[in-house]
C-alpha positions as CSV (number, residue, x, y, z in Angstrom):
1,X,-31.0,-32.3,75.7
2,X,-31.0,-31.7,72.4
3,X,-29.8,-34.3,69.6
4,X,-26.4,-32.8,67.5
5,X,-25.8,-35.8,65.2
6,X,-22.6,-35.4,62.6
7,X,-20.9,-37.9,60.4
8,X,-19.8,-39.1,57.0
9,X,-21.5,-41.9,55.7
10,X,-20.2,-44.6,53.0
11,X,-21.4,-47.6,51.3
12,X,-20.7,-50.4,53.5
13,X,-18.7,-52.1,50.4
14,X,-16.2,-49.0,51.1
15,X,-15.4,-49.3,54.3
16,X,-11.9,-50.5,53.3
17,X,-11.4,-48.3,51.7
18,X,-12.1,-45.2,54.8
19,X,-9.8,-48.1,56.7
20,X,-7.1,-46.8,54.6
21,X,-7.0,-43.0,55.8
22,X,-6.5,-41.9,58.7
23,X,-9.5,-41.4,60.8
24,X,-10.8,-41.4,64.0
25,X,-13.6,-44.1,63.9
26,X,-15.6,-46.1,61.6
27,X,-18.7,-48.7,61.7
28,X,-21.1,-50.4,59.9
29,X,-24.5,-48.2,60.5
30,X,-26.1,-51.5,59.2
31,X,-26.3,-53.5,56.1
32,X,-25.8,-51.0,53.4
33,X,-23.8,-48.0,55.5
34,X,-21.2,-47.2,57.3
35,X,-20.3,-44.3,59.0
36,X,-16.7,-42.9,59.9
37,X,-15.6,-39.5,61.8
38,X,-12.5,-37.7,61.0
39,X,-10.5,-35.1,63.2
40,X,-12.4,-32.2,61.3
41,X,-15.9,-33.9,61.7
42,X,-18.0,-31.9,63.9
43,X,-21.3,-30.4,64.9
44,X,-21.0,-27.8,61.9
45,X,-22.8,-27.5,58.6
46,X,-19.6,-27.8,56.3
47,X,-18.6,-30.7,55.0
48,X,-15.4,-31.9,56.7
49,X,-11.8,-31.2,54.7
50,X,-10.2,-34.3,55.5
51,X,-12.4,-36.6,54.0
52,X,-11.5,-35.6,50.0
53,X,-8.8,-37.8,50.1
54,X,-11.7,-40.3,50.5
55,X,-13.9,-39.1,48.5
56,X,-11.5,-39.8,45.6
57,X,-12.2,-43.5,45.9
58,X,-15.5,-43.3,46.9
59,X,-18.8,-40.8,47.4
60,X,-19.1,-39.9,50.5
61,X,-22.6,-38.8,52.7
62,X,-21.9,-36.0,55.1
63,X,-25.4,-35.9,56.8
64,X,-25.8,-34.2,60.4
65,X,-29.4,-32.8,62.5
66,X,-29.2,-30.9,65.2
67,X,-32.8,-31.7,66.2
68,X,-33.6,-27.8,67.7
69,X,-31.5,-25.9,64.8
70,X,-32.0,-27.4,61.6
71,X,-30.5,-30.7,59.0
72,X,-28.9,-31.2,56.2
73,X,-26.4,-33.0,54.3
74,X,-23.7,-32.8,51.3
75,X,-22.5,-34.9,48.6
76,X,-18.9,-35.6,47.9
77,X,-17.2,-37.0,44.9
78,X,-13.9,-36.9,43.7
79,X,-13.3,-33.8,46.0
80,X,-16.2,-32.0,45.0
81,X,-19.1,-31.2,46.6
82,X,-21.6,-32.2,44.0
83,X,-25.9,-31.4,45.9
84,X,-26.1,-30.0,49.5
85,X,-28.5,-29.3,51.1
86,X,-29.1,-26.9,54.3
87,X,-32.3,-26.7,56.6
88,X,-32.3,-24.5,59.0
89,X,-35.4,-23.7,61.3
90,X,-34.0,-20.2,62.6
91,X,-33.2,-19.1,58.9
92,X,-35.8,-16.2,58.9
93,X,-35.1,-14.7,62.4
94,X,-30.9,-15.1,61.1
95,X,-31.8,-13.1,57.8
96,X,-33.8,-10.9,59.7
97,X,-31.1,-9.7,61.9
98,X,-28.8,-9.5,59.4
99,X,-31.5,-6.8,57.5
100,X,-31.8,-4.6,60.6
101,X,-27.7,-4.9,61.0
102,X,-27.2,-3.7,57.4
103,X,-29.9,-1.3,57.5
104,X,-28.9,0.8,61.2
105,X,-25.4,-0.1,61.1
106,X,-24.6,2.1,63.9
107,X,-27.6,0.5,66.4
108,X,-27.7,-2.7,68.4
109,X,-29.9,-5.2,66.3
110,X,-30.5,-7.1,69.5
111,X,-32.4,-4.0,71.6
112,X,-34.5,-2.7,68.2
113,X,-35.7,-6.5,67.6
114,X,-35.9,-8.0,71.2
115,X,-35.4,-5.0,74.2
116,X,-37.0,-2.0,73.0
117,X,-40.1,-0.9,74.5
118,X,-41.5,-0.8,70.6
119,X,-39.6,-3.9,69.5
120,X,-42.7,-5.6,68.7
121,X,-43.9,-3.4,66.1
122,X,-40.6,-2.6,65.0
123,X,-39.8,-6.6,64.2
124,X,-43.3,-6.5,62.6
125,X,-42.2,-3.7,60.1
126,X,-39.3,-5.3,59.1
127,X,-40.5,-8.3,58.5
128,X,-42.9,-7.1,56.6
129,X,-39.8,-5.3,54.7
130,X,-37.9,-8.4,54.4
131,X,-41.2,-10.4,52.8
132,X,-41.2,-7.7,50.4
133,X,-37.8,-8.2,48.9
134,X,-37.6,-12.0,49.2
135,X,-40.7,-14.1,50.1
136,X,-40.5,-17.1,52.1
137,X,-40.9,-19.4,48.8
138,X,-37.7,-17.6,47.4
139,X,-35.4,-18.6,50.2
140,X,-36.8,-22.3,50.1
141,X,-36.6,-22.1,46.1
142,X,-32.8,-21.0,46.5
143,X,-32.2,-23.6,49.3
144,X,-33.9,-26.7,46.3
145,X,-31.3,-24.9,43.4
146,X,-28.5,-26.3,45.2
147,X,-29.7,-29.6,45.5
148,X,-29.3,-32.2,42.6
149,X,-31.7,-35.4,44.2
150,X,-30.1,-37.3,40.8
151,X,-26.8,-37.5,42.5
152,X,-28.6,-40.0,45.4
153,X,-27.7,-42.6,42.7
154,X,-24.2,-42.8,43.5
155,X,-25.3,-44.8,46.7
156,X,-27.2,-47.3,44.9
157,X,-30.6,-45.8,45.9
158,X,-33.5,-47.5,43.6
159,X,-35.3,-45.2,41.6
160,X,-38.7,-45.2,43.7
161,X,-36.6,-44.6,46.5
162,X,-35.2,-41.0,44.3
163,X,-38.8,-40.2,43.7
164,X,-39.5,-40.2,47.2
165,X,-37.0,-38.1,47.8
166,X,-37.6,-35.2,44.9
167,X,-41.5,-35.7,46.6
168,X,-40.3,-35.1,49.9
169,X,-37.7,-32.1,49.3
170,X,-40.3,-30.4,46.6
171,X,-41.4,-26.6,47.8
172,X,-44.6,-27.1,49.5
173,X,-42.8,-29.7,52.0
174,X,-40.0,-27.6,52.3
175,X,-42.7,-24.7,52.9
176,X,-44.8,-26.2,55.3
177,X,-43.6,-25.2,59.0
178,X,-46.1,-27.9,60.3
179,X,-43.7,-30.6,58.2
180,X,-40.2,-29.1,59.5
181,X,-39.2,-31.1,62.4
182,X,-41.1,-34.5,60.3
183,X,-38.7,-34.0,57.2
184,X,-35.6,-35.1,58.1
185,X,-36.7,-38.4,59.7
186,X,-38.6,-39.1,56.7
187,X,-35.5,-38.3,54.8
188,X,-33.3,-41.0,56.9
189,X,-36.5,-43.5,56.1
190,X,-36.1,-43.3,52.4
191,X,-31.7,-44.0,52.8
192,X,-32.1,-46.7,55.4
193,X,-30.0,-44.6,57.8
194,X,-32.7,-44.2,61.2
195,X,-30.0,-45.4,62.8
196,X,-27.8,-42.0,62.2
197,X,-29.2,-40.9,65.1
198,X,-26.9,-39.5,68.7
199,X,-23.7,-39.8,66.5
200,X,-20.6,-37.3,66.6
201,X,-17.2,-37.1,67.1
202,X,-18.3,-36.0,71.1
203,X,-19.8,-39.7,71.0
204,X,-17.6,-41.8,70.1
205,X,-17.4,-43.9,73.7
């Protein structure tokens, strides 16, 4: 079974103020964290709409791994999302789909990838396509542009522990398929938050 881990994640000195709002459950993670789940908090990529209110008063985490799929996490302040950040380890096959969809609209991109007896080399061409109008290192360079590490600060974070995180999400991590599945726990080292680990809003008992 795989692990589908979702929640928003506070300072532990602003757990009164999450008390305040409506939501569904909160705890202390540990010494520094907290983590609370709202009726919108999920297992989805997007960052949950009824925690601005929240976010108001305080920044808010919104961190979630679905061990087999991918990880990632956004930062909220004041209602806006201020760094996010998205892994995903199906990314290529998903914009590969889309390129044979947009490019035979009228065929099933599911039998020329996967069920065709030439499916093979037909995949092969159009990756090869693909590669040639955006390289691997482009996707991962768009997926760093959206990320600001400096905003880590609101959540006290020491500033060896922000080094280790710029080192960590740099390229040639974030290119390296033999690091993939290693980042994210890495990632959870540096915060103090290994224990964000089996918790959702399915979870809660």
């Amino acid at each position: 079974m795989s692990e589908f881990t979702s929640g928003n994640l506070i300072l532990t000195t602003y757990k009164h103020i999450v008390q305040k709002h409506n939501t569904i459950h909160v705890e202390e993670l540990n010494n520094k964290w907290s983590v609370f789940i709202t009726e919108s908090t999920g297992a989805s990529e997007a960052v949950p709409e009824d925690i601005m209110d929240i976010t108001q008063e305080a920044p808010v985490l919104y961190f979630y791994n679905f061990e087999d799929h991918g990880w990632g996490f956004s930062i909220v302040q004041r209602g806006d999302v201020i760094a996010t950040f998205d892994f995903s380890y199906e990314q290529e096959e998903i914009e590969l789909m889309e390129y044979v969809q947009e490019k035979f609209p009228d065929q099933d991109h599911i039998e020329l990838l996967y069920l065709s007896p030439d499916s093979d080399s037909f995949k092969e061409d159009m990756v090869q396509e693909l590669e040639q109008l955006r390289s691997k290192e482009d996707r991962v360079k768009a997926l760093i542009n959206r990320l600001d590490v400096t905003a880590f600060s609101l959540f006290e974070l020491r500033a060896d522990q922000l080094e280790q995180l710029r080192q960590l999400l740099e390229l040639e991590n974030l290119s390296n398929p033999q690091n993939q599945y290693q980042l994210v726990e890495e990632f959870k080292g540096i915060l103090d938050i290994e224990e964000m680990s089996w918790i959702g809003a399915d979870r809660l008992e």
